[in-house]
C-alpha positions as a Markdown table, in Angstrom:
| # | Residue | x | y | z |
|---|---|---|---|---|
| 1 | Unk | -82.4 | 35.3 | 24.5 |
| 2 | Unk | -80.8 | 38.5 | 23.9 |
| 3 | Unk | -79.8 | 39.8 | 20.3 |
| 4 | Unk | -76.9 | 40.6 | 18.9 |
| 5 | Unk | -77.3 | 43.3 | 15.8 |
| 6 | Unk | -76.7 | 41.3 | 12.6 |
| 7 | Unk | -73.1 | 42.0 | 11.4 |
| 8 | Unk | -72.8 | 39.5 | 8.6 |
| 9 | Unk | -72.1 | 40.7 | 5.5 |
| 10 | Unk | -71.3 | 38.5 | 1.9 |
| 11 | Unk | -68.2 | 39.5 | 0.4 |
| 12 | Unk | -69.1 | 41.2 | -2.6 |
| 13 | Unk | -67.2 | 44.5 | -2.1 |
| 14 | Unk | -64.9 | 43.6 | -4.8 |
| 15 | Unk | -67.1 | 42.1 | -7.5 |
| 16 | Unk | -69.9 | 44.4 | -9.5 |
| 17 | Unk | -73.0 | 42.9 | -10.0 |
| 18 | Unk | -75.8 | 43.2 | -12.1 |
| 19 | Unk | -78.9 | 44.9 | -10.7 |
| 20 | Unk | -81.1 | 41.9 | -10.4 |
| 21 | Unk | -78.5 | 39.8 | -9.0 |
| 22 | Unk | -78.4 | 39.3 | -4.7 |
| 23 | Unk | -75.8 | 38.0 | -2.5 |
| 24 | Unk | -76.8 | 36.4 | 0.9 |
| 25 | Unk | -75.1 | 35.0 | 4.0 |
| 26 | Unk | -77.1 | 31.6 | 4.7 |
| 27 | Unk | -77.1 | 29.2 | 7.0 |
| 28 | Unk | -74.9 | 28.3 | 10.0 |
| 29 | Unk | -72.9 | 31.6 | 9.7 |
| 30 | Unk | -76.4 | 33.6 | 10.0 |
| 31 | Unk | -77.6 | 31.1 | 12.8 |
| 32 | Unk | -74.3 | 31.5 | 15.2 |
| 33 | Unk | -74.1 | 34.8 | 14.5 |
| 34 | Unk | -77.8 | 35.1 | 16.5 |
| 35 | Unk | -76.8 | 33.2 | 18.9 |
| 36 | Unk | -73.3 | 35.3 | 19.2 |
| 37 | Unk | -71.2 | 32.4 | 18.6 |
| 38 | Unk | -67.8 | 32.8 | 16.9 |
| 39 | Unk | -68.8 | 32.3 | 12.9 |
| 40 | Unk | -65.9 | 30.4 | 11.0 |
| 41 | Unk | -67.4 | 29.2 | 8.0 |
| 42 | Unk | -69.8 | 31.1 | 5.6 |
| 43 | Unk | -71.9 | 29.9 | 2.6 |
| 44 | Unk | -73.2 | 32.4 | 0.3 |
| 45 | Unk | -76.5 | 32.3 | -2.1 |
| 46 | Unk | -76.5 | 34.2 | -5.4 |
| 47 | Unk | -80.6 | 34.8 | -6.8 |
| 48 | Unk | -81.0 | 36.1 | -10.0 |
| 49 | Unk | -77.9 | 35.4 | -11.8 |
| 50 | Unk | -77.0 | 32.9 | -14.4 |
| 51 | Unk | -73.5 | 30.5 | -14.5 |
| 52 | Unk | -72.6 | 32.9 | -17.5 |
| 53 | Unk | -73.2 | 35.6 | -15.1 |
| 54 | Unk | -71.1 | 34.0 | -12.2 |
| 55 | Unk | -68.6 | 33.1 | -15.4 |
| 56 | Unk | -68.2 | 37.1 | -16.5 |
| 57 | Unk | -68.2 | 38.6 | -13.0 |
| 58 | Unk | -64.6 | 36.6 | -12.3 |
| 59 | Unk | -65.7 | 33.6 | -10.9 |
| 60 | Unk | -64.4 | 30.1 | -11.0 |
| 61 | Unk | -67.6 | 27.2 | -11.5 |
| 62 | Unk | -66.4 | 24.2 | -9.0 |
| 63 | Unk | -69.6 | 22.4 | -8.9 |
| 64 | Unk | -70.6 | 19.0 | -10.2 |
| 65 | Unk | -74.0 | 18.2 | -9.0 |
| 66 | Unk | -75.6 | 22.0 | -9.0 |
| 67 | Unk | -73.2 | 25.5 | -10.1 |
| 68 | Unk | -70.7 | 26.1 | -7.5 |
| 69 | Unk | -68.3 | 29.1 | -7.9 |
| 70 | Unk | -65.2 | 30.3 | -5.8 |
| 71 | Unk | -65.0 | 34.2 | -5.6 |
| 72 | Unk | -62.1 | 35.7 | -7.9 |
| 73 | Unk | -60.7 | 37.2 | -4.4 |
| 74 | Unk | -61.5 | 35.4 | -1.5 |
| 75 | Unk | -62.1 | 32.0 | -3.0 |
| 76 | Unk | -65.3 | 31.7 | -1.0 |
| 77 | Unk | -68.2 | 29.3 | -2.0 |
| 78 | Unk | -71.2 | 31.0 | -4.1 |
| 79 | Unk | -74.0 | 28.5 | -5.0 |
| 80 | Unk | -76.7 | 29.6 | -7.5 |
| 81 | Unk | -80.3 | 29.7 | -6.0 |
| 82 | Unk | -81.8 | 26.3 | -6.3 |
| 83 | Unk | -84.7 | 23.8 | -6.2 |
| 84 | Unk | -84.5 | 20.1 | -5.9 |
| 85 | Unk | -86.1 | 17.0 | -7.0 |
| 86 | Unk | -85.8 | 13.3 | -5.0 |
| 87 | Unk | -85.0 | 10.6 | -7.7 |
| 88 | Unk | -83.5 | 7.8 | -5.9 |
| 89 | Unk | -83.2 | 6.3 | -2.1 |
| 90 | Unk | -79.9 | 8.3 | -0.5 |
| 91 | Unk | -78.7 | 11.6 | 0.2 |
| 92 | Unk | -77.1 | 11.5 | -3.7 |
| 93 | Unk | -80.4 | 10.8 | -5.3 |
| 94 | Unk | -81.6 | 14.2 | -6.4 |
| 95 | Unk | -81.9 | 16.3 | -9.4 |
| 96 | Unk | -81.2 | 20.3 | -9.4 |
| 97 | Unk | -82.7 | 23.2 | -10.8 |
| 98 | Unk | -81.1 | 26.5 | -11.2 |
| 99 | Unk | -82.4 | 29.6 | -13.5 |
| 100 | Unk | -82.5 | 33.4 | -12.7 |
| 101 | Unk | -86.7 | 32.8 | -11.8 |
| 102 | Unk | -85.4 | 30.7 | -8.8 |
| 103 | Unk | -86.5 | 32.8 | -5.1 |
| 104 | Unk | -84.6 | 32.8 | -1.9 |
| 105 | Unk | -87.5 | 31.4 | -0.2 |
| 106 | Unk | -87.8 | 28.5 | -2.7 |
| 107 | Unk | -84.1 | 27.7 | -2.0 |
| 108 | Unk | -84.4 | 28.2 | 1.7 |
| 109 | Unk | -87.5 | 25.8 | 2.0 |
| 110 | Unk | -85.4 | 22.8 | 0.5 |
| 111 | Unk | -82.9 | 23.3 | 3.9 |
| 112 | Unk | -82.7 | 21.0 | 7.1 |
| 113 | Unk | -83.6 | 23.0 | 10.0 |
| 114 | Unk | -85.3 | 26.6 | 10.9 |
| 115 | Unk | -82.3 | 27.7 | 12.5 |
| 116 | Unk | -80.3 | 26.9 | 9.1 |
| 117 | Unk | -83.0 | 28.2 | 6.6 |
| 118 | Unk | -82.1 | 31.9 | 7.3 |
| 119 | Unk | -80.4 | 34.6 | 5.3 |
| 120 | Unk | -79.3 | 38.3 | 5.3 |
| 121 | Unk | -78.8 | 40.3 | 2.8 |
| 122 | Unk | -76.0 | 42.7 | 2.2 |
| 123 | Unk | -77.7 | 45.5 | 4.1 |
| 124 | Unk | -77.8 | 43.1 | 7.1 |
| 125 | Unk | -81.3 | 42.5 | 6.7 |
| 126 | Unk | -82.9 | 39.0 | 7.6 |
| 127 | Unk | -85.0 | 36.7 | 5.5 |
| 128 | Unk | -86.4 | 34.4 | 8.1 |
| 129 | Unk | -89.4 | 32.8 | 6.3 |
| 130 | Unk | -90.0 | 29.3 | 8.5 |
| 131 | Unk | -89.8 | 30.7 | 11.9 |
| 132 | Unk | -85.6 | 30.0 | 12.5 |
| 133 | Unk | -85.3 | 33.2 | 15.0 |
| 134 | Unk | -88.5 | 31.5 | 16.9 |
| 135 | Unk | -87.0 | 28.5 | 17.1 |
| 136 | Unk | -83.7 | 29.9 | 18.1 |
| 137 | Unk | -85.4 | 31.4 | 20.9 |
| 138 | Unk | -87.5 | 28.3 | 21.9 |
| 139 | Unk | -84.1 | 26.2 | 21.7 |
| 140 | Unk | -85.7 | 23.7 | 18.8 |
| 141 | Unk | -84.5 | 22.0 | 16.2 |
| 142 | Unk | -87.2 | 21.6 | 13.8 |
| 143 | Unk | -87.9 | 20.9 | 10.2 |
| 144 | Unk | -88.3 | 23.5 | 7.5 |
| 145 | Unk | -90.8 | 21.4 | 5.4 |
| 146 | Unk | -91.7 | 18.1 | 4.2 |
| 147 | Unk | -88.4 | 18.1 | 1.7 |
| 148 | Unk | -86.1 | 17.2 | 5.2 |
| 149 | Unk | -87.5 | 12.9 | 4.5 |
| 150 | Unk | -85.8 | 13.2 | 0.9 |
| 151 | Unk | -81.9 | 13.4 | 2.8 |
| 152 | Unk | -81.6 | 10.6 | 5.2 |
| 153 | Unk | -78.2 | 12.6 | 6.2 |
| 154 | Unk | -80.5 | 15.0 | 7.5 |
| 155 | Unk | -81.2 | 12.6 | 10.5 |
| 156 | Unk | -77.3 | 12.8 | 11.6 |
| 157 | Unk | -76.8 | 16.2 | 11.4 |
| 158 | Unk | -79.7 | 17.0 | 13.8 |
| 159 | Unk | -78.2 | 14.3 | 16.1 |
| 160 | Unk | -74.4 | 15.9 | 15.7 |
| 161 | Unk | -76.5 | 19.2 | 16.5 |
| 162 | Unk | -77.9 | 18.1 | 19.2 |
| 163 | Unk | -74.3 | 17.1 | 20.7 |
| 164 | Unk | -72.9 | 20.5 | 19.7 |
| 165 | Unk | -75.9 | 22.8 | 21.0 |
| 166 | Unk | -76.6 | 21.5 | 24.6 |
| 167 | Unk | -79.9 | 23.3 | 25.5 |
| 168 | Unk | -81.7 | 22.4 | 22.5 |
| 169 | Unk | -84.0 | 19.6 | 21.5 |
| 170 | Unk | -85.4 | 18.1 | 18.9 |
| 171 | Unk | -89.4 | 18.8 | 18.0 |
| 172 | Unk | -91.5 | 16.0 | 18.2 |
| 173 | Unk | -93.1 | 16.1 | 15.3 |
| 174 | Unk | -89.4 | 16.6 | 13.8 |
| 175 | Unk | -88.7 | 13.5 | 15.6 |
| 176 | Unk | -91.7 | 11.4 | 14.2 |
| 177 | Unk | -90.9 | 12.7 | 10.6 |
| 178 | Unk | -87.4 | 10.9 | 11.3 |
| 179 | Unk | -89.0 | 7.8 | 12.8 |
| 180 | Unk | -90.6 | 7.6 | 9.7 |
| 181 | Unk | -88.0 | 7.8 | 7.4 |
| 182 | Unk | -86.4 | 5.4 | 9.3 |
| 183 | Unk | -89.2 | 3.0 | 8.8 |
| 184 | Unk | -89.0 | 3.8 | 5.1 |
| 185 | Unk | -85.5 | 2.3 | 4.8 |
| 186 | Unk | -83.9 | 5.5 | 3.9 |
| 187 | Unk | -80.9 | 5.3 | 6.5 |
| 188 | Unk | -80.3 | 2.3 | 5.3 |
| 189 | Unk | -79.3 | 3.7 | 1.7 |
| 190 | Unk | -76.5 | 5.9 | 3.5 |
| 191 | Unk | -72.7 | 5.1 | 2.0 |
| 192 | Unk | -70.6 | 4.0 | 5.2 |
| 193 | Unk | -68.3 | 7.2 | 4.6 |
| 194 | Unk | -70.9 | 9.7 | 5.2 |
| 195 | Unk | -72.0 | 7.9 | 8.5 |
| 196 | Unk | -68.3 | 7.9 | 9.9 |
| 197 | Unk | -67.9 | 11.4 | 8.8 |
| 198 | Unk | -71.2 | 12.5 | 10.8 |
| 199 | Unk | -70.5 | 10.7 | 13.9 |
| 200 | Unk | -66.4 | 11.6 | 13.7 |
| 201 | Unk | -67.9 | 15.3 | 13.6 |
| 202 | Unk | -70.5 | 14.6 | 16.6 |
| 203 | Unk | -68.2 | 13.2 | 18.9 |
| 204 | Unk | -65.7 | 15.5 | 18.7 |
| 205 | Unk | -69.1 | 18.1 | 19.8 |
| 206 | Unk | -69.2 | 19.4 | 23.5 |
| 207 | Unk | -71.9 | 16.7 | 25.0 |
| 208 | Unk | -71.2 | 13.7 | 22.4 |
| 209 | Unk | -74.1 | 11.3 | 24.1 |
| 210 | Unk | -76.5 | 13.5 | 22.8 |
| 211 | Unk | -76.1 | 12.8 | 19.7 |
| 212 | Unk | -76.6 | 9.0 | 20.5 |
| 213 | Unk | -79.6 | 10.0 | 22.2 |
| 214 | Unk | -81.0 | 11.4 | 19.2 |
| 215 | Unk | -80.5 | 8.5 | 17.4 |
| 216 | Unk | -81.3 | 6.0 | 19.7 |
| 217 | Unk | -85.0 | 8.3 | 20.1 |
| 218 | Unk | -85.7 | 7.8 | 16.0 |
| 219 | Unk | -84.5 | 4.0 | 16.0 |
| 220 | Unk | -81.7 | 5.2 | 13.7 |
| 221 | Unk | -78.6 | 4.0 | 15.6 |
| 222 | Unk | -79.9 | 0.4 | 15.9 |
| 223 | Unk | -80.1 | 0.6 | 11.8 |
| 224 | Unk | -76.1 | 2.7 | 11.5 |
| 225 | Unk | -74.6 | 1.0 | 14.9 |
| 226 | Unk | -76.1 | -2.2 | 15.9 |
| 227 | Unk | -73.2 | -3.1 | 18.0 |
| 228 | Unk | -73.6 | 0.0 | 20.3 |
| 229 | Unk | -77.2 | 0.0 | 20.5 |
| 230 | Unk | -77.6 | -3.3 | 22.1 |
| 231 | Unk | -75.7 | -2.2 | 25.1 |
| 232 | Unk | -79.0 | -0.3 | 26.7 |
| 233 | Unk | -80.5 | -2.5 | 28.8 |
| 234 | Unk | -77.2 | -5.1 | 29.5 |
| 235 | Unk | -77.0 | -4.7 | 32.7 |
| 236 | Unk | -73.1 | -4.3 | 34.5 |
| 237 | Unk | -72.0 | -5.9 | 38.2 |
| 238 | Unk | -73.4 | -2.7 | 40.8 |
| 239 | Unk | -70.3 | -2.7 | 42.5 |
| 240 | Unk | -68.0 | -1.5 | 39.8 |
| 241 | Unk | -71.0 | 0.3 | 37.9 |
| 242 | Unk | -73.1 | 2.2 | 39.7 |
| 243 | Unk | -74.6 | 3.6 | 36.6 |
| 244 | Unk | -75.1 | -0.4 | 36.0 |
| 245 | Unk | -76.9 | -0.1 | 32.7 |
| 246 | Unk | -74.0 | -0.6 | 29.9 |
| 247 | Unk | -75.0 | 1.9 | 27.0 |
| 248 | Unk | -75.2 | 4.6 | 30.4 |
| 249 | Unk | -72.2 | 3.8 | 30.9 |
| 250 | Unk | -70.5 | 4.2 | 27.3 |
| 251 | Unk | -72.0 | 7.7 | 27.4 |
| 252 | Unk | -70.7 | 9.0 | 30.4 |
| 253 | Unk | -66.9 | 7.4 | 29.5 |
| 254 | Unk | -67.5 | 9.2 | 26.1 |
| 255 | Unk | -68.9 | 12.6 | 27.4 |
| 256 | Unk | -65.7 | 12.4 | 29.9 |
| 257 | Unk | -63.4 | 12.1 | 27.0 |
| 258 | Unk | -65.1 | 15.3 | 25.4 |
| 259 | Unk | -64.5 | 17.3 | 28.5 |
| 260 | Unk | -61.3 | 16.7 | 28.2 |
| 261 | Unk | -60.9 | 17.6 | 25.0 |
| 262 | Unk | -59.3 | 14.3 | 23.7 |
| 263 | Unk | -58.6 | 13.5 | 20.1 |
| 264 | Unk | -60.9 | 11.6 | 17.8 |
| 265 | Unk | -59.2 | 8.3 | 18.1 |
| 266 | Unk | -59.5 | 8.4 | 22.0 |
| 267 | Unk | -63.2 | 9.3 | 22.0 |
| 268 | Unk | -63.8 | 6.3 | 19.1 |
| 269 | Unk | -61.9 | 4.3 | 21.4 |
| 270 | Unk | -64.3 | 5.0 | 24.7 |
| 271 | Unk | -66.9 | 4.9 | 22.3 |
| 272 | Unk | -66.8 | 1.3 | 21.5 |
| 273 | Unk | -64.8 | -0.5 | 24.2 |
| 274 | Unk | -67.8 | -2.3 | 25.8 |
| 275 | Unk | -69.2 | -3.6 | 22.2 |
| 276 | Unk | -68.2 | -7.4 | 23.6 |
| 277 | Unk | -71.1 | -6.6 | 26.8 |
| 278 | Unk | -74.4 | -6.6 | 24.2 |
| 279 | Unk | -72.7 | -9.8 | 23.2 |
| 280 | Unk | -73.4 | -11.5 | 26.4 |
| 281 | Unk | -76.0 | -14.4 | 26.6 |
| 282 | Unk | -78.4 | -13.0 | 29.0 |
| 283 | Unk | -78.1 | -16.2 | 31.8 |
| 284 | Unk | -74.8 | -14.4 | 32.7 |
| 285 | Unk | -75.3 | -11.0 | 33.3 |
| 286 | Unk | -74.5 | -8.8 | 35.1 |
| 287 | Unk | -71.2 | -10.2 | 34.3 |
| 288 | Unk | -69.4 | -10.4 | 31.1 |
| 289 | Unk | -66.3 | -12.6 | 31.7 |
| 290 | Unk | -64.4 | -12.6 | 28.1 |
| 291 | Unk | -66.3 | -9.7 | 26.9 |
| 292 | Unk | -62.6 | -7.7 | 26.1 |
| 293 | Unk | -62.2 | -10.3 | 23.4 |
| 294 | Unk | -65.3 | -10.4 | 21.3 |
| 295 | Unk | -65.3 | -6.2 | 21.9 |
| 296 | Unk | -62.2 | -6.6 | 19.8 |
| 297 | Unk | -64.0 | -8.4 | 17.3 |
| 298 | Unk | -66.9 | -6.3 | 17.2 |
| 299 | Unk | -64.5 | -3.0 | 16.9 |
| 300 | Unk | -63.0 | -4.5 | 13.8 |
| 301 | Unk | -66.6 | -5.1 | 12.5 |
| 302 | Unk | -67.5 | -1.7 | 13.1 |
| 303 | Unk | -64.2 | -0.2 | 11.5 |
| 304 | Unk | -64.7 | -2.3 | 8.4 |
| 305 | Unk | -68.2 | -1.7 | 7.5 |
| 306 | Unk | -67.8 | 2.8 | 8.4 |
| 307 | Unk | -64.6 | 2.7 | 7.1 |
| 308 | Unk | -63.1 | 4.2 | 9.9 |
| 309 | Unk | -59.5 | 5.3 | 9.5 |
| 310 | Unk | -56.7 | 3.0 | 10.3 |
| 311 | Unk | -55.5 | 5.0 | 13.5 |
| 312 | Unk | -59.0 | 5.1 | 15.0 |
| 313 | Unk | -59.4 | 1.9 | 14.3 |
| 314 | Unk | -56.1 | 0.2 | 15.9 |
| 315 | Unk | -56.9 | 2.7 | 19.0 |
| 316 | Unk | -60.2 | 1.2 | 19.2 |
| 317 | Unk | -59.8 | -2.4 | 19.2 |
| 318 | Unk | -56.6 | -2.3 | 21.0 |
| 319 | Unk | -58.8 | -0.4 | 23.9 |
| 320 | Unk | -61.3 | -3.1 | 23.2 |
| 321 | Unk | -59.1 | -5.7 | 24.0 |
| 322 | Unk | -56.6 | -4.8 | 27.1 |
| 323 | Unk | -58.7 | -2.0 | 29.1 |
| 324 | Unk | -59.6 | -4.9 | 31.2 |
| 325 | Unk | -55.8 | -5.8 | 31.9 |
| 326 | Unk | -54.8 | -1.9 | 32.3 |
| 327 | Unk | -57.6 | -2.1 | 35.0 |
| 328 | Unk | -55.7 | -5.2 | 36.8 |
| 329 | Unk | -52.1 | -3.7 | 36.0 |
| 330 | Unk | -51.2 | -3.3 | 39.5 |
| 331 | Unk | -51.6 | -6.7 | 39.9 |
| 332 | Unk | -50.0 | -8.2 | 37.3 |
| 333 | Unk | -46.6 | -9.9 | 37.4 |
| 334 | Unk | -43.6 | -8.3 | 35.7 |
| 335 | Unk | -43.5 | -11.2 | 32.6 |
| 336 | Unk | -47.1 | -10.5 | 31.9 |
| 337 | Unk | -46.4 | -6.3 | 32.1 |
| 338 | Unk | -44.0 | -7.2 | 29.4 |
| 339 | Unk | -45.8 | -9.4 | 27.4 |
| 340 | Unk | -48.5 | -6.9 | 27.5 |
| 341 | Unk | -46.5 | -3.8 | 26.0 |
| 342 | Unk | -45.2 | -6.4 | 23.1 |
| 343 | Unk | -48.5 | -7.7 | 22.4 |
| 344 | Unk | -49.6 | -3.7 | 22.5 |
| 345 | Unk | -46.6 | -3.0 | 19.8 |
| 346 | Unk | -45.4 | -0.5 | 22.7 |
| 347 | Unk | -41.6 | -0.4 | 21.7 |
| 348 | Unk | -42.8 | 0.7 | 17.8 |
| 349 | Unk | -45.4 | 2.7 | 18.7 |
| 350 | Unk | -45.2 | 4.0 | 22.3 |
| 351 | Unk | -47.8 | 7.1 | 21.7 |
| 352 | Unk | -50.3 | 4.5 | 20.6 |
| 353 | Unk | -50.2 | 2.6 | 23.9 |
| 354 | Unk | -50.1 | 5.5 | 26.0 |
| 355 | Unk | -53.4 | 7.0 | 24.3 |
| 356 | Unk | -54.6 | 3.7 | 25.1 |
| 357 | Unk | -53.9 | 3.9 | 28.4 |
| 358 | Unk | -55.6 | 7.2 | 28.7 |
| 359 | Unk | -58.6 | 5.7 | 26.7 |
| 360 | Unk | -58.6 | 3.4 | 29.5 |
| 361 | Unk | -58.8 | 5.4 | 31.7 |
| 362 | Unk | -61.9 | 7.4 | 30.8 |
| 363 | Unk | -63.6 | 3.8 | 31.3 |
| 364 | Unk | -62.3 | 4.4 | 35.0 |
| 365 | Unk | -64.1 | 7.5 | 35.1 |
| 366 | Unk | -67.3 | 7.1 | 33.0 |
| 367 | Unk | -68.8 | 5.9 | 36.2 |
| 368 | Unk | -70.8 | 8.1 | 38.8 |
| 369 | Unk | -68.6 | 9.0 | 41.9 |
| 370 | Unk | -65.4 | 7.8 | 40.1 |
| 371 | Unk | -64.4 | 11.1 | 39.3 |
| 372 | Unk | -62.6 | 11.5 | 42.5 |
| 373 | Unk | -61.0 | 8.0 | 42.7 |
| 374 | Unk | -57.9 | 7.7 | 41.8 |
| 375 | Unk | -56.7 | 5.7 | 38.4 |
| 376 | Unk | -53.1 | 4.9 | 39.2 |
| 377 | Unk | -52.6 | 2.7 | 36.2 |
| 378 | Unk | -52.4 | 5.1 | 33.6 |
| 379 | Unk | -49.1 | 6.3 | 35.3 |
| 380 | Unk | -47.7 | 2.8 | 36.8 |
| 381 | Unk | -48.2 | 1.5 | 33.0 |
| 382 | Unk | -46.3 | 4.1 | 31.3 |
| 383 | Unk | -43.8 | 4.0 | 34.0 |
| 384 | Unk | -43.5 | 0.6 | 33.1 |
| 385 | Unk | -42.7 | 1.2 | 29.5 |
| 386 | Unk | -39.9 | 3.4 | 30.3 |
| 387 | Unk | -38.3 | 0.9 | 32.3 |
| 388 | Unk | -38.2 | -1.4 | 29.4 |
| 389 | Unk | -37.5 | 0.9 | 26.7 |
| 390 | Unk | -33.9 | 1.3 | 29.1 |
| 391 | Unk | -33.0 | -1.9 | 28.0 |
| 392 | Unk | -30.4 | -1.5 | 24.9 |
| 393 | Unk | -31.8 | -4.3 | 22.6 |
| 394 | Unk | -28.5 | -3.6 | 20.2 |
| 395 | Unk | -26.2 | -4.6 | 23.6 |
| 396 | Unk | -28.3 | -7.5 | 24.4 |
| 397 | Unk | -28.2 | -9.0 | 21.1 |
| 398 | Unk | -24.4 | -8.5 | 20.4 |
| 399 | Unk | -24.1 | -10.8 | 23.6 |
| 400 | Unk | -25.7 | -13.7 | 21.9 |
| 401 | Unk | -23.2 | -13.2 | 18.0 |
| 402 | Unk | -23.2 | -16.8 | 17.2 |
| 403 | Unk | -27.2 | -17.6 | 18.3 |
| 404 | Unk | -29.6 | -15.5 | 16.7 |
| 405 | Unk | -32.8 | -17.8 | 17.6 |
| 406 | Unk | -31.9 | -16.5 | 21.1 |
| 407 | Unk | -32.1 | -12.6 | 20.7 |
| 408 | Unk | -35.7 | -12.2 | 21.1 |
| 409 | Unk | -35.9 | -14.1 | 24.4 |
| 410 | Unk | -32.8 | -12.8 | 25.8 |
| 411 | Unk | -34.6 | -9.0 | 24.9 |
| 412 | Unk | -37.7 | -10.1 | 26.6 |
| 413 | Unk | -35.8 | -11.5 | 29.4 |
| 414 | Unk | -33.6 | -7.8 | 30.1 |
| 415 | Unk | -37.3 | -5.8 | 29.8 |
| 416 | Unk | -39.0 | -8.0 | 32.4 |
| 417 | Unk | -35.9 | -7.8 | 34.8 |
| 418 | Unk | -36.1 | -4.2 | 34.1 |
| 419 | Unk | -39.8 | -3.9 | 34.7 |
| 420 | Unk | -39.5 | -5.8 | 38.2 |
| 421 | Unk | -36.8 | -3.9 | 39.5 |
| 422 | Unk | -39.0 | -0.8 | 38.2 |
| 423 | Unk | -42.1 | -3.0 | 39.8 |
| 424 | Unk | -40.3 | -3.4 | 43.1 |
| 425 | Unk | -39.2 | 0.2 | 43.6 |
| 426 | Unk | -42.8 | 1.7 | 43.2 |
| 427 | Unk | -44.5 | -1.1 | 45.5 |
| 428 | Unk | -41.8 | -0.4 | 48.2 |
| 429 | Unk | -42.1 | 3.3 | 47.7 |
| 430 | Unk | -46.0 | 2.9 | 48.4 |
């Protein structure tokens, strides 16, 4: 790996400070600047200062849990030097320690990873005291000390890590430290909101199903997603799946949706589609016949216990539930297009349907040696929509004034003979 000269530099230009009182860059900004990545956010560490200090210098104390200030100018975060003591199970359960007495190294040590547990100095100097630019070089993630077992969130950052840095992977012994705290019981003191915001970050990384890998490899995701763990192993008809195993599958459908840069709810939405297959009694694989309906349920299980946001969530179990018929579309009759879009809330919410459609169709191409066939459903079905969103609703119900009950039928009635006229043109074009 080649070097870039350190440019970092904590923004103190504007502030005086007292003579025993350093300013360093730590952390991710240091870490992608050595790997001369773009640096967007940056955490500063003051040493040798007290909150009085912080308080007479100009800046404002945001902390709650350990002092926190915003600079007077730039508003950027400034955390005094710290140590830490585990109390309690979870990532909350610690007490901190601050005091003028309290070294760099003693707050670096308390950090997750080598690669984050650097810092330079406003001279551009680097404090690299666990070995980060090693590890850098090696491509490793690996754990600063013995400290990295108190933060079960620990164990989902290296995973989202490992789905944003491609080429790197995780130490073994790293790797058996996490095992073990996942023995321990210590994911299983993680609040849902924390776990969603984790994975929401690590799938929208470059290479998502790495980050599954990771914590499929510690036993994690069978404790923080049951549902998508037990699709390794199910296996899926050959002739549609050449990849045949299920949880394969998911990954490739999710890493498509990456490379295409899709929005969150899409990839949440190729994430879980398949949750219905690890649901399947075993005498009946490789098929899963009614596995679309109890993926919906599952989705909804999932969304409910990770508090997953409401437009995720629809996304997700509405994929769950009709990529199976968007895969059949071409074959299905006008009335059931129709009843399909109404059951889908298409006419409200036509953006929602057409991002599940496209959700569908990185199902198509989550499969080895799909990527060149064809998935003319995604168009047909949206073309379908337009022709019933040309039916004026507001005509065909002032044509029934003195019988209401009859609006509703009479509107589905105008959509389907629009959707079969619309049907009819593109099979005859073909």
């Amino acid at each position: 790996m080649r070097w870039q000269k350190p440019s970092l530099r904590p923004d103190t230009t504007c502030i005086p400070t007292k003579p025993l009182m350093k300013v360093y860059t730590v952390g991710g900004a240091v870490r992608d600047q050595l790997l001369g990545l773009a640096v967007s956010d940056r955490d500063y560490v003051v040493v040798g200062a007290t909150p009085a200090q912080m308080l007479a210098l100009g800046y404002t104390p945001v902390g709650k849990d350990f002092p926190v200030f915003l600079h007077p100018d730039t508003h950027a975060e400034y955390a005094l030097a710290r140590t830490e003591r585990k109390t309690a199970p979870g990532y909350q359960g610690f007490v901190f320690h601050t005091a003028p007495d309290v070294t760099l190294e003693q707050d670096l040590i308390r950090r997750d990873l080598t690669i984050n547990a650097m810092a330079q100095d406003e001279a551009g100097h680097i404090s690299d005291p666990f070995g980060g630019q090693r590890d850098l070089a090696e491509k490793v993630f690996r754990h600063v000390s013995a400290a990295f077992t108190e933060d079960p969130v620990r164990i989902l950052r290296v995973a989202r890590f490992a789905a944003r840095f491609t080429d790197f992977h995780v130490a073994p012994d790293t790797n058996a430290l996490m095992q073990r705290m996942v023995d321990a019981g210590e994911v299983n003191a993680l609040v849902p909101e924390r776990v969603w915001q984790e994975l929401a970050r690590g799938l929208m990384e470059r290479q998502p199903s790495r980050m599954f890998a990771v914590l499929r490899d510690c036993g994690a995701l069978q404790r923080i997603l049951p549902e998508l763990a037990a699709l390794w192993g199910v296996p899926q008809p050959v002739h549609y799946h050449p990849e045949v195993d299920t949880g394969a599958h998911v990954m490739l459908v999710i890493d498509y949706a990456a490379a295409q840069n899709y929005a969150l709810p899409i990839r949440i939405a190729a994430l879980l589609h398949d949750l219905g297959k690890g649901s399947t009694p075993a005498a009946e694989w490789p098929h899963h016949i009614g596995h679309e309906a109890r993926s919906s349920v599952l989705v909804e299980q999932v969304c409910e216990r990770l508090k997953i946001p409401n437009d995720c969530r629809d996304l997700a179990r509405m994929t769950a539930r009709e990529h199976g018929n968007v895969g059949q579309a071409l074959l299905l009759r006008a009335a059931t297009l129709v009843s399909l879009l109404e059951r889908c809330d298409a006419f409200r919410k036509p953006q929602r349907f057409l991002d599940m459609l496209i959700s569908a169709e990185c199902d198509h191409f989550g499969r080895p040696g799909y990527q060149t066939r064809p998935f003319g459903q995604r168009a047909y079905l949206a073309g379908a929509l337009q022709a019933a969103q040309s039916v004026n609703a507001g005509q065909v119900a002032a044509l029934h004034p003195a019988a209401p009950a009859k609006i509703a039928a009479a509107i589905h009635a105008a959509r389907v003979a629009a959707v079969q006229a619309y049907r009819d043109h593109t099979v005859h074009s073909e």
